[in-house]
C-alpha positions as a LaTeX table, in Angstrom:
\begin{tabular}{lrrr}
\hline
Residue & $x$ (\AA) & $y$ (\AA) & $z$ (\AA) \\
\hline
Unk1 & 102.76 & 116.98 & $-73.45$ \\
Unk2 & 104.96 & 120.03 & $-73.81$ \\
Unk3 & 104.55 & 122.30 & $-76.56$ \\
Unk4 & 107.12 & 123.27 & $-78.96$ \\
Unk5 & 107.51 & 126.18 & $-81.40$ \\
Unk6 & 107.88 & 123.24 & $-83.96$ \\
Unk7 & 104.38 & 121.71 & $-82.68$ \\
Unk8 & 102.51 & 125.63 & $-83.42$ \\
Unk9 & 104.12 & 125.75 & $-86.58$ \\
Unk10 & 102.74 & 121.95 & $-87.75$ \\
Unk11 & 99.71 & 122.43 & $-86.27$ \\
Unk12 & 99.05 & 125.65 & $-87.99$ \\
Unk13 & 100.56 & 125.04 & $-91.41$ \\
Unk14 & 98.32 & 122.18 & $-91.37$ \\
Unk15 & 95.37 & 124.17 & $-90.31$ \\
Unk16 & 95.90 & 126.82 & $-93.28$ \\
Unk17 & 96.31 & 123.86 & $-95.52$ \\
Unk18 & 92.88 & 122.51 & $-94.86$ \\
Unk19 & 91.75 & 126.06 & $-94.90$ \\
Unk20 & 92.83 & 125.57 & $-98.98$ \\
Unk21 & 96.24 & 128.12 & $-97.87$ \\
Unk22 & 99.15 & 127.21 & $-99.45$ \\
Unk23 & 102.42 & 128.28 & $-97.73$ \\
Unk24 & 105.33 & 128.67 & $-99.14$ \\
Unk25 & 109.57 & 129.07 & $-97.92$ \\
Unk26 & 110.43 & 132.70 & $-97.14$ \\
Unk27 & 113.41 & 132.29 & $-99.35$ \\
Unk28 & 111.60 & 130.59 & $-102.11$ \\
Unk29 & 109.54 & 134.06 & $-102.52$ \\
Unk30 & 112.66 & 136.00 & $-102.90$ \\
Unk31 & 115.60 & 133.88 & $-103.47$ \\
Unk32 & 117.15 & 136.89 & $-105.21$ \\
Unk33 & 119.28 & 137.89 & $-102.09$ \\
Unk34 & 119.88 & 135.88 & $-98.93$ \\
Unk35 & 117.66 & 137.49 & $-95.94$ \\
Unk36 & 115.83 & 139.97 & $-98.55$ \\
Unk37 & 112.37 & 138.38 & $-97.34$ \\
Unk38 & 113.39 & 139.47 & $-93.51$ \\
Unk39 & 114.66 & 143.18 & $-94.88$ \\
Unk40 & 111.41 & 143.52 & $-96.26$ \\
Unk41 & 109.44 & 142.47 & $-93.12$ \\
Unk42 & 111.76 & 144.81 & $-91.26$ \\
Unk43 & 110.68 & 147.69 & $-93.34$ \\
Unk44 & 106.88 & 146.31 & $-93.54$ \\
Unk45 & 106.42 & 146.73 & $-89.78$ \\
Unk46 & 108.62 & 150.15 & $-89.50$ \\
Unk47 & 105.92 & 151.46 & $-91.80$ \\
Unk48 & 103.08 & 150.27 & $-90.30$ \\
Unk49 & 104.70 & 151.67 & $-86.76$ \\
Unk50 & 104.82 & 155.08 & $-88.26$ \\
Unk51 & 101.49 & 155.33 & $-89.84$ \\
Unk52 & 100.14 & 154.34 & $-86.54$ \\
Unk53 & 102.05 & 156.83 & $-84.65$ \\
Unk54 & 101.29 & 159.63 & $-87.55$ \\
Unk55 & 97.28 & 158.78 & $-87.16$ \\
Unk56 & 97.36 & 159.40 & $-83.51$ \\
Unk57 & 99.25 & 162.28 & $-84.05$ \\
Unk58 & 96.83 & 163.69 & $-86.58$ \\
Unk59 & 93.63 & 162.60 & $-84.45$ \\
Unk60 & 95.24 & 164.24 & $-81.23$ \\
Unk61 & 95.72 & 167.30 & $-82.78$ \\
Unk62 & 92.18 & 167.72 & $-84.59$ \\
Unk63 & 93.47 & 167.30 & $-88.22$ \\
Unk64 & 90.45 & 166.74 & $-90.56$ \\
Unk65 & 89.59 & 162.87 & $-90.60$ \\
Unk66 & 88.78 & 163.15 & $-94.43$ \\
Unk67 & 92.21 & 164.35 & $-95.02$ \\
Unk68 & 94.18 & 162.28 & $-92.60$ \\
Unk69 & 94.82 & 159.18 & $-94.95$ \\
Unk70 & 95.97 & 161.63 & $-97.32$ \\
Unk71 & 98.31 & 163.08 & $-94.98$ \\
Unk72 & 99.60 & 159.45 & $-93.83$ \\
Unk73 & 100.34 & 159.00 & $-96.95$ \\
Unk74 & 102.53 & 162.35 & $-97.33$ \\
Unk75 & 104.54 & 161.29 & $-94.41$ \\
Unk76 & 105.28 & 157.96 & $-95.03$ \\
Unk77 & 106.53 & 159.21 & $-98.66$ \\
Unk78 & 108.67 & 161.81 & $-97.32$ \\
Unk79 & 110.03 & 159.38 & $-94.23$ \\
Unk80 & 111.18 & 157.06 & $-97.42$ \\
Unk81 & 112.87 & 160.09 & $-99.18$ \\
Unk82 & 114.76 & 160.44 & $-96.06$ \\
Unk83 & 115.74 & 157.22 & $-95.43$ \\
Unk84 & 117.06 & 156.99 & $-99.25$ \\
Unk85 & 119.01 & 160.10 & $-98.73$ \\
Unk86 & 120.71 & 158.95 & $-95.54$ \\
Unk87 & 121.41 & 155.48 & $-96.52$ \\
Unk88 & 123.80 & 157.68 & $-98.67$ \\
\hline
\end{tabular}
């Protein structure tokens, strides 16, 4: 039998459903704007990069680990603010 992408995706959704998941079309969530629930993803996982990469940072270079969610938080704030200014 040869596996498909298509066969995963059944076998999964199906899975979930028994689980008592519902699932629901990407574009159904935001049907707003065309591709707005891959932007969002996009972003989602940039974010997640850079507070990964911002923790390792902090934990290299002995920062307090009672302040370093804090600090994570700072970061990823002022990386938006940055992003929002360039985008202009």
């Amino acid at each position: 039998m040869h596996v498909t992408e298509s066969i995963v995706e059944e076998a999964t959704l199906s899975w979930l459903s028994s689980l008592s998941h519902a699932s629901v079309f990407g574009p159904d969530i935001t049907s707003e704007e065309p591709a707005a629930e891959r932007e969002s993803f996009v972003k989602e996982s940039a974010k997640a990069k850079l507070r990964v990469i911002v923790r390792r940072l902090l934990r290299k270079y002995g920062y307090a680990p009672d302040k370093q969610e804090k600090a994570t938080q700072t970061v990823l704030e002022q990386a938006e603010l940055l992003c929002k200014e360039w985008a202009y």
